[in-house]
ZAMARGU-4260 file (C-alpha; in steps of 0.2 Angstrom, whole numbers, plus 5000, padded with zeros to 4 digits):
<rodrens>
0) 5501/4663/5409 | 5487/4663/5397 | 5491/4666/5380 | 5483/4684/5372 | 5476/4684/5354
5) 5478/4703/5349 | 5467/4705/5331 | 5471/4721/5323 | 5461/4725/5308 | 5468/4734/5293
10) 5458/4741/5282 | 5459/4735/5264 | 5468/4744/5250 | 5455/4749/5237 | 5454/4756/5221
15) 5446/4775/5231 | 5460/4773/5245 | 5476/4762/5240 | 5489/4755/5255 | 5502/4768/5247
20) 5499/4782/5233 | 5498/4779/5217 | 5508/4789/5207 | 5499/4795/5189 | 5508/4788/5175
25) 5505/4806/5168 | 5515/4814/5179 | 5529/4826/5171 | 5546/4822/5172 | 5559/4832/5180
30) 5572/4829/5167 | 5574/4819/5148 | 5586/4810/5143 | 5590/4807/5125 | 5606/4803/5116
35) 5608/4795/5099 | 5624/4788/5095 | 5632/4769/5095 | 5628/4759/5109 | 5644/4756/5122
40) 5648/4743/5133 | 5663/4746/5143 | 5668/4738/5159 | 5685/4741/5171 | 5690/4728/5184
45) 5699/4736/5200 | 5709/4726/5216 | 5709/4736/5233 | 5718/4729/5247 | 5707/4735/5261
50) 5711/4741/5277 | 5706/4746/5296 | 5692/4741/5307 | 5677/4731/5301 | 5665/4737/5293
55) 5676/4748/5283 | 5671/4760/5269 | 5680/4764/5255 | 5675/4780/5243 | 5676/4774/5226
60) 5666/4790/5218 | 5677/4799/5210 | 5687/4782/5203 | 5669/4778/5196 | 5667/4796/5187
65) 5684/4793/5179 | 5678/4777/5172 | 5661/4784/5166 | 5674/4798/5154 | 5684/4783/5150
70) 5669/4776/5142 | 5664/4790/5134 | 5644/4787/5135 | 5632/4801/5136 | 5617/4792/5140
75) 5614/4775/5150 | 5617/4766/5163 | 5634/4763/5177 | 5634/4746/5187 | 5647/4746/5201
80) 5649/4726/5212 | 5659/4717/5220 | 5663/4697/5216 | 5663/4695/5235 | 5648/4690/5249
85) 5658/4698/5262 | 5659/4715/5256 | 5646/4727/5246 | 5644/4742/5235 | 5632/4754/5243
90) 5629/4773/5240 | 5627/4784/5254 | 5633/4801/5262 | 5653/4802/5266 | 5651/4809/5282
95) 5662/4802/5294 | 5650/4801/5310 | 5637/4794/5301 | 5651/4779/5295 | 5653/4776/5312
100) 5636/4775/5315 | 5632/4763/5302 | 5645/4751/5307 | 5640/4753/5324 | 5622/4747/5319
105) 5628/4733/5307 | 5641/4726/5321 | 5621/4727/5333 | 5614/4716/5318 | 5627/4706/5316
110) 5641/4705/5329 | 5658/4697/5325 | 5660/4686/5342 | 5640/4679/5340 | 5637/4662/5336
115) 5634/4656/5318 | 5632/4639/5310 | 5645/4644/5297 | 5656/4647/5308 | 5659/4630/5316
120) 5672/4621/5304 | 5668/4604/5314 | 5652/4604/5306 | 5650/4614/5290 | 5658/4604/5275
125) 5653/4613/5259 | 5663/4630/5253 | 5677/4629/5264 | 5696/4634/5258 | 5714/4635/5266
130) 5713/4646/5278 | 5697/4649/5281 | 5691/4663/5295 | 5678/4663/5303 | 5664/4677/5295
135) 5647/4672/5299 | 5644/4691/5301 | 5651/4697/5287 | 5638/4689/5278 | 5623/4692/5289
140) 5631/4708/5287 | 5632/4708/5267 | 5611/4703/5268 | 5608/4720/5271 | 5619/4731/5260
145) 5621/4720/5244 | 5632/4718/5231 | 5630/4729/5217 | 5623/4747/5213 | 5615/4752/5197
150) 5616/4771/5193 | 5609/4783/5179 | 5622/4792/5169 | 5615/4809/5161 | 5627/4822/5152
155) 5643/4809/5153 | 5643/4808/5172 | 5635/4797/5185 | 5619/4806/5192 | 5622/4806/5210
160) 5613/4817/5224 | 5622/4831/5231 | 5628/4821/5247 | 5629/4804/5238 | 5645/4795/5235
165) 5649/4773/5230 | 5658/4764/5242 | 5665/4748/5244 | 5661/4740/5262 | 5673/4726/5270
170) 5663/4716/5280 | 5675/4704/5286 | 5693/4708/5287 | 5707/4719/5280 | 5711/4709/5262
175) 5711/4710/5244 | 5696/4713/5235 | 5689/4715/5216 | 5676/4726/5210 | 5669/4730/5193
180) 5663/4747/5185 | 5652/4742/5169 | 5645/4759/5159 | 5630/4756/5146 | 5622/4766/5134
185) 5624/4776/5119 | 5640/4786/5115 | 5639/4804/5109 | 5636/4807/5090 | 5652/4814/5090
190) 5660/4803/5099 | 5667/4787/5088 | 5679/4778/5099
</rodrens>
């Protein structure tokens, strides 16, 4: 069968009609944050045996808002990760339907019983370890979620959207995990810890 050259043209992006909007840099804002204060560094480590099928989401919202308080800042940043590559730190809508449904399409991605490269221990030679499983997926897996979040915090509190929520995402199997809540920015005036 002959092979069949399709040519699509685009039309270019110019300065009149840009590929996607450009957004005035005049633009009000819808909110201001200001704080003066000392600047805070504070950081908590957590372990969490995880549990259940695979992928698995674990809520860690209101664990992270506890640690923002702890650290007492008014005004900065919240980074949430994980040390791992088979299991991520997403933010999304704790709805349990829609948790099924997004394992559902990561297991599509990414399917325990596919083949992988990584999983052949007769070949692979570099990172391995006692016991080592077999968890190809829950790294193709991981490509699409990430390790880490980075958040605002306004008014001492994460700014989350109404439905949003942090959770931790085993990938690969039920086992102990560690994740790290680090909050930047400036203190309170009032507030000398």
């Amino acid at each position: 069968m002959p092979a069949i050259t399709l040519l699509v043209e685009c039309p270019a992006a110019t300065e009149e009609s840009p590929a996607a909007p450009v957004i005035s840099p005049a633009s009000p804002p819808v909110e201001v944050a200001r704080a003066t204060g000392d600047f805070a560094v504070h950081g908590e480590t957590f372990s969490l045996v995880t549990g259940g099928d695979t992928p698995a989401y674990h809520d860690l919202t209101e664990l992270v808002r506890a640690v923002v308080a702890r650290a007492g800042v008014a005004a900065g940043t919240l980074l949430v990760s994980t040390r791992h590559t088979t299991c991520a730190v997403v933010v999304q809508e704790h709805e349990p339907l829609l948790l099924r449904d997004m394992a559902d399409r990561l297991r599509r991605y990414a399917g325990a019983h596919e083949d992988y490269r990584h999983n052949d221990f007769a070949v692979r030679t570099v990172n391995m370890c006692d016991g080592e499983c077999a968890n190809g997926h829950a790294h193709c897996q991981h490509l699409l979620l990430g390790a880490a979040v980075t958040l605002p915090v306004l008014d001492g509190r994460p700014v989350l959207g109404l439905w949003q929520r942090v959770f931790l995402v085993e990938l690969d199997r039920p086992r102990l995990r560690h994740y790290s809540v680090q909050v930047m920015g400036v203190r309170d005036g009032d507030d000398r810890r």
